[in-house]
C-alpha positions in Angstrom: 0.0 0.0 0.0 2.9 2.1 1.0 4.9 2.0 -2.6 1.7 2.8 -4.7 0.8 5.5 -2.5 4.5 6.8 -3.3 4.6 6.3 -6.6 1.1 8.3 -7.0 3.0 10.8 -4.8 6.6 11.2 -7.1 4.1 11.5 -10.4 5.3 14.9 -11.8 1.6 16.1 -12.5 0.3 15.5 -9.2 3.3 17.4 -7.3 2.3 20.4 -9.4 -1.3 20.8 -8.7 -1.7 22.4 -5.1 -5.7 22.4 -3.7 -5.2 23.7 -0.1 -4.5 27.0 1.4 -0.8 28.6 2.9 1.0 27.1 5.5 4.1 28.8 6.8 6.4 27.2 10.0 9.0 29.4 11.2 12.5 27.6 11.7 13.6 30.1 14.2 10.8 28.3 16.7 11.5 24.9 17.2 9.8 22.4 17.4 7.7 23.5 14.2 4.6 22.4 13.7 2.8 22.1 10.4 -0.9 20.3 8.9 -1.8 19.8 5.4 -4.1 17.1 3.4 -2.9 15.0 1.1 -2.1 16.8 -2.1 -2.2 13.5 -3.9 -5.4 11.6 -5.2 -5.9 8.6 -3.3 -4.4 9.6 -0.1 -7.0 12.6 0.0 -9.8 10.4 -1.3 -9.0 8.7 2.2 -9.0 12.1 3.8 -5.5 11.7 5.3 -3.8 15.0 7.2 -0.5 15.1 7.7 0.7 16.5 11.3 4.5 17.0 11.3 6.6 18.4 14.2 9.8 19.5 13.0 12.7 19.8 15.3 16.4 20.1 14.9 17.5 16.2 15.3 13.9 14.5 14.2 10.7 14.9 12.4 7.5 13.3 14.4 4.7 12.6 12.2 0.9 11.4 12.5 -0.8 10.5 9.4 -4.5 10.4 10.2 -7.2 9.7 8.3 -10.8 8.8 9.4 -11.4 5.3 7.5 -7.5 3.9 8.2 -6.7 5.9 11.8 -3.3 7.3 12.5 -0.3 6.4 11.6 2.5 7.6 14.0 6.2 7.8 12.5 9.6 9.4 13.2 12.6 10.4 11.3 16.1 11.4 12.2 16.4 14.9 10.2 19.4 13.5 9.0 18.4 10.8 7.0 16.4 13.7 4.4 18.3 14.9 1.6 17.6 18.7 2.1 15.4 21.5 1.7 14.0 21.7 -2.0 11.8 24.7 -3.3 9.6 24.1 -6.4 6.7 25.7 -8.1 3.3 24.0 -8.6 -0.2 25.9 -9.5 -3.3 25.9 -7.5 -6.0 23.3 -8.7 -3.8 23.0 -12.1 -4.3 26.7 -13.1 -0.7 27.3 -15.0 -2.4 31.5 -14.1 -1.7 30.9 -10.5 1.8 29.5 -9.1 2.3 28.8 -5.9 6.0 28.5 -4.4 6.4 25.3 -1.8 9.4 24.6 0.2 10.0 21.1 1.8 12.1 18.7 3.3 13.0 15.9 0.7 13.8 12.4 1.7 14.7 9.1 -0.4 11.1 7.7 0.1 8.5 10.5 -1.0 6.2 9.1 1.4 8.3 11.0 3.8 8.9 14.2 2.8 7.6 16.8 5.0 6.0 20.5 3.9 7.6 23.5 5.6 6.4 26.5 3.6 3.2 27.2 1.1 3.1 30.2 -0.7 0.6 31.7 -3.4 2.9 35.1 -3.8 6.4 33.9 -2.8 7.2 37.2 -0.7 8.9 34.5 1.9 9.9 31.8 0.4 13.1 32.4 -0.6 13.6 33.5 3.1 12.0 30.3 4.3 14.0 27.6 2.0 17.2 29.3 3.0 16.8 29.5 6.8 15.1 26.2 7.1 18.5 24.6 5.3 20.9 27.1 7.7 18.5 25.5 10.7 18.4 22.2 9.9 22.1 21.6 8.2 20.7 20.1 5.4 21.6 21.3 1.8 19.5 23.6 -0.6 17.7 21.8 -3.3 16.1 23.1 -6.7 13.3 21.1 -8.2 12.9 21.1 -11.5 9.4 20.1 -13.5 10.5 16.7 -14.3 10.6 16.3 -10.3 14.5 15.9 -10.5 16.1 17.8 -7.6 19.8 19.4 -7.7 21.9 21.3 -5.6 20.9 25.1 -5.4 24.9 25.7 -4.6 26.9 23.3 -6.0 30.8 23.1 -4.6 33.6 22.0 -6.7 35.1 20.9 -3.5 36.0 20.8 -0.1 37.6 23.6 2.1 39.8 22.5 5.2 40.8 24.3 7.9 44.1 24.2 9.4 46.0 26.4 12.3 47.2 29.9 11.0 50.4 30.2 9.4 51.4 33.6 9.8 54.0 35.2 7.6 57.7 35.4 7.8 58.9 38.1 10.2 55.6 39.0 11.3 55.3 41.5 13.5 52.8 43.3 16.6 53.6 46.7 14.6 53.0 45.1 11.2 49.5 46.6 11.6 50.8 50.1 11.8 50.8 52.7 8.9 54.1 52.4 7.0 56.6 55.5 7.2 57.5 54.5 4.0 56.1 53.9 0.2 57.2 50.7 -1.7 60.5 49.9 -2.4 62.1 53.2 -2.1 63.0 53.6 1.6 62.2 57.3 1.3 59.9 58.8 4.3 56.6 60.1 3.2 57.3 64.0 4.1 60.4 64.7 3.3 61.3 68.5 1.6 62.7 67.3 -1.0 59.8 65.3 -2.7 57.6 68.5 -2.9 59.4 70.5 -6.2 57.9 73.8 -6.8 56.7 74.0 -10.4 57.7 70.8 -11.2 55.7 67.0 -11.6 56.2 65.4 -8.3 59.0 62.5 -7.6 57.3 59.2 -8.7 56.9 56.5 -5.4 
């Protein structure tokens, strides 16, 4: 039952139609809570909510639905693969797009929404801070349902102890007396010639 609710769940057209209203957790107060129906067919025919409480480490959810009950699951917040933003269209109207921003996992039956949108003034804001919060990477999601790092790393970056330069100094800091590699003092006379283009540094 599980993997044909999923698969009706990953279908590209039924992740772009949205029916419901906005729904906005803030990731600055944890736990966050969020509540949504199904958005896909056969899970809403059943009337299923989902009831998600998002913390830093886990994600609690209940699935309830009045002909098959609740069912109560948990996931560590590290097992999802990140934060994705996409664009879908309320009741299939291409006219109106509404911007949603959720946490992705490997099985779709477990991804969780975070952020609903009809005019997107937040949900750049929302996608960014709820990766920061969590630690989990920004994702794109493109029509075909594919999703891709928003900003991808050609590598690494290790930090080591600081190395500080040869003859380093506590008065390194201070204004030089002199300019480049002339060893001449900054005010002396005989670099101001009357009437005459000054001495080059």
């Amino acid at each position: 039952m599980s993997d044909w609710w999923t698969k009706n769940m990953t279908r590209a057209g039924a992740r772009r139609n949205w029916r419901d209203g906005e729904i906005d957790a803030d990731p600055y107060l944890m736990p966050a809570y969020t509540a949504g129906p199904a958005q896909d067919l056969p899970r809403r025919a059943a009337g299923f909510i989902r009831y998600a409480a998002i913390y830093r480490d886990m994600v609690t959810v209940n699935d309830s639905s009045p002909l098959f009950g609740v069912w109560t699951w948990r996931e560590s917040i590290r097992a999802y693969k990140g934060v994705s933003i996409r664009v879908a269209y309320r009741r299939g109207d291409t006219k109106e797009p509404v911007i949603i921003v959720e946490l992705i996992h490997p099985d779709a039956a477990k991804n969780v929404l975070l952020h609903v949108s009809f005019d997107g003034a937040d949900a750049s804001a929302r996608w960014r801070s709820w990766s920061k919060e969590l630690g989990l990477p920004a994702l794109v999601e493109d029509r075909s349902g594919e999703t891709r790092l928003a900003d991808p790393k050609l590598g690494g970056v290790f930090l080591g102890e600081p190395q500080p330069h040869k003859g380093a100094s506590a008065l390194s800091a201070r204004r030089p007396l002199s300019f480049g590699y002339t060893g001449r003092g900054r005010y002396w006379p005989d670099r101001l010639v009357t009437g005459a283009r000054p001495h080059a540094y």
